[in-house]
C-alpha positions in Angstrom: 61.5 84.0 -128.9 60.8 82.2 -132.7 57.4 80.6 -133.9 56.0 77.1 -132.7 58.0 74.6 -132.9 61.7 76.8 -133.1 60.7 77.7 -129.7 61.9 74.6 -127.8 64.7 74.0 -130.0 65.9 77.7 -129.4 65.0 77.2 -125.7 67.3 73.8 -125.5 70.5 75.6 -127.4 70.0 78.4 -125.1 69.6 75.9 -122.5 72.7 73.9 -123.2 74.8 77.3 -123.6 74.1 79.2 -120.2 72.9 76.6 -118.4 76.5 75.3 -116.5 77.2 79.2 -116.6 74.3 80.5 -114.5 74.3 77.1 -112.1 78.0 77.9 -111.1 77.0 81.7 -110.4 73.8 80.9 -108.3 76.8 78.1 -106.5 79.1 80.6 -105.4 76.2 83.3 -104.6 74.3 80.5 -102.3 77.7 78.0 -101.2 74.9 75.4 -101.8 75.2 73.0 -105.0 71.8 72.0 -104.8 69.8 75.0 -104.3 72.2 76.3 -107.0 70.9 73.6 -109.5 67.1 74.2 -107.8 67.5 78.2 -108.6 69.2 77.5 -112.0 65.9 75.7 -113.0 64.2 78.4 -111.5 65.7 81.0 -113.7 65.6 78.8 -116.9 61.6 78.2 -116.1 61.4 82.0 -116.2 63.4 82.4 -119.5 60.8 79.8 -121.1 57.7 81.9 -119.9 59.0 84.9 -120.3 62.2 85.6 -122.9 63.2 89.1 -123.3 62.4 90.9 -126.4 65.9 90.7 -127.7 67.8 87.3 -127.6 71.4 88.9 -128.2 71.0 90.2 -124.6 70.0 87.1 -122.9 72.9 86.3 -120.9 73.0 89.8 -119.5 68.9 89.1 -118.7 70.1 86.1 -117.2 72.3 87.2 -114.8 70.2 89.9 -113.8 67.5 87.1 -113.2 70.2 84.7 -111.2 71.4 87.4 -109.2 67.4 88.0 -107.9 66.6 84.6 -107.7 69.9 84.4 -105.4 69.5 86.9 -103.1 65.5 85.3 -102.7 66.9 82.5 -101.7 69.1 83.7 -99.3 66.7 86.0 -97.8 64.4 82.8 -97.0 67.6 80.9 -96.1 68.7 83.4 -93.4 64.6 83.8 -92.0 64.9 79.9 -92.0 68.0 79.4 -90.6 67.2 82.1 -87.3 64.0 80.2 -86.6 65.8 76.5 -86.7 68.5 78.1 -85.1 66.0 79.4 -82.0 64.0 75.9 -81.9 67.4 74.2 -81.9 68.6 76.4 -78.9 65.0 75.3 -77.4 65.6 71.6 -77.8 69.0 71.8 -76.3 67.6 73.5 -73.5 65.2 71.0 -73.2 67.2 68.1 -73.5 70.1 68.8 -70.9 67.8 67.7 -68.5 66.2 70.4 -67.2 62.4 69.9 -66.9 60.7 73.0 -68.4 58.1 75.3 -66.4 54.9 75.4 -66.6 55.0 78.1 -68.8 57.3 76.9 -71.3 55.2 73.8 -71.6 52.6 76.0 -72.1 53.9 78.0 -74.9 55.5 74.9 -76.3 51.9 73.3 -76.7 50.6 77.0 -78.1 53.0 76.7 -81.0 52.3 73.2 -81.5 48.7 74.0 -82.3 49.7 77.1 -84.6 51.7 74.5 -86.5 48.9 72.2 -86.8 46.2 75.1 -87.4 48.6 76.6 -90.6 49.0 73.5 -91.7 45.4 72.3 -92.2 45.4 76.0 -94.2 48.0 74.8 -96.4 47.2 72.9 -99.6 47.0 69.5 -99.1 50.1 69.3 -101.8 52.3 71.4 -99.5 51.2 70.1 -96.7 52.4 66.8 -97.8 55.9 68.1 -99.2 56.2 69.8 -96.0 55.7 67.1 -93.5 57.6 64.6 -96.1 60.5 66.7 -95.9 60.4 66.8 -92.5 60.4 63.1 -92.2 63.6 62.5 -94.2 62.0 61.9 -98.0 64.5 62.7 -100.5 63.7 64.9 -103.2 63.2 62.3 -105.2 60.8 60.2 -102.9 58.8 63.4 -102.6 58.5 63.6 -106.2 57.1 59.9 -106.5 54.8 60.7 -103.6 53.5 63.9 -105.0 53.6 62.5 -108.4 55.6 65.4 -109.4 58.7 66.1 -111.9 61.7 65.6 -108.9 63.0 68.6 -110.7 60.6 70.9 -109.3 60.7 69.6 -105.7 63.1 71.9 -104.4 61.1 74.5 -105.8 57.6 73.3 -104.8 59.2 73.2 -100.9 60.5 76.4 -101.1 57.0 77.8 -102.2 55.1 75.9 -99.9 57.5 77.1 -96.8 57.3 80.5 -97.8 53.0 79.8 -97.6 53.7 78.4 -94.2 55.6 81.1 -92.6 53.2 84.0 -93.7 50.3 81.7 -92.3 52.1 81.1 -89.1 52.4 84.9 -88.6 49.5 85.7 -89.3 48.3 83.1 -86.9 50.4 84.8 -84.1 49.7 88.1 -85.1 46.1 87.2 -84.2 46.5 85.7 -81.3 48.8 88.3 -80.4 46.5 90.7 -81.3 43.4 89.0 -79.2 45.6 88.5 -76.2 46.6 92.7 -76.1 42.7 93.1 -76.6 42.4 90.9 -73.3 45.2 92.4 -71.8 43.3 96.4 -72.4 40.3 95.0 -71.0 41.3 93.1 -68.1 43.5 96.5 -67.0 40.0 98.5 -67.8 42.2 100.6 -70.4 
């Protein structure tokens, strides 16, 4: 961008000039006003660190960032959503009544250690976002918990679920991949 201290003040007017721009972009790419203002921080962090070479082409570098940062989001969004959607179908199941086999039990306990196994992996910073969000924190309690800027929170989640999910399977590609070792040997193959 400019020398010392131009930099922030350049970074502001830019700022202030796209800012409203690229949230309502990353609003009607994700539906969610939020994430939008979450992803629009995200893509203004990454004009800070990283400018392009020219500034007369930043609001085309911009949208090219949006439109990436976007479609991240949604591709977690939509892995997210498939996996609540299957434990929600679970709990349904569960709670109509019907007392679940053996085996369900069995796999429900499995998972329930996988959880608490990736977890202890995690950092003990995303760990805590993690199981705050899961308790009903607002971003902003987070943020006073973790002693963080609330303006990274949505952020800092979104990080540390991504973590999670690549620990959790490669937790069950493990045991996945001991059990078809057991399975071979047990049927002498």
């Amino acid at each position: 961008m400019a020398e010392g201290a131009q930099v922030p003040e350049l970074f502001q007017q830019l700022f202030r000039e796209h800012y409203s721009g690229v949230a309502r972009k990353l609003h009607a790419l994700t539906g969610d006003y939020a994430a939008a203002e979450d992803l629009a921080q995200e893509v203004f962090l990454r004009l800070y660190r990283s400018p392009p070479d020219r500034l007369e082409v930043v609001g085309a570098w911009l949208h090219r960032v949006l439109t990436r940062v976007g479609y991240d989001y949604l591709r977690h969004r939509s892995s997210g959503k498939a996996l609540l959607e299957k434990e929600s179908a679970r709990v349904a199941a569960w709670s109509e009544g019907a007392a679940p086999s053996g085996e369900t039990q069995v796999i429900r306990e499995w998972e329930k250690d996988v959880v608490r196994k990736v977890l202890r992996k995690l950092s003990d910073r995303d760990r805590a976002a993690l199981l705050l969000r899961e308790e009903g924190y607002s971003y902003e309690e987070i943020a006073l918990r973790l002693e963080v800027d609330p303006k990274i929170v949505g952020t800092l989640l979104a990080r540390a679920e991504e973590r999670m999910k690549k620990k959790y399977e490669q937790e069950e590609r493990r045991h996945d991949g001991g059990r078809n070792e057991a399975d071979r040997r047990g049927t002498g193959i």
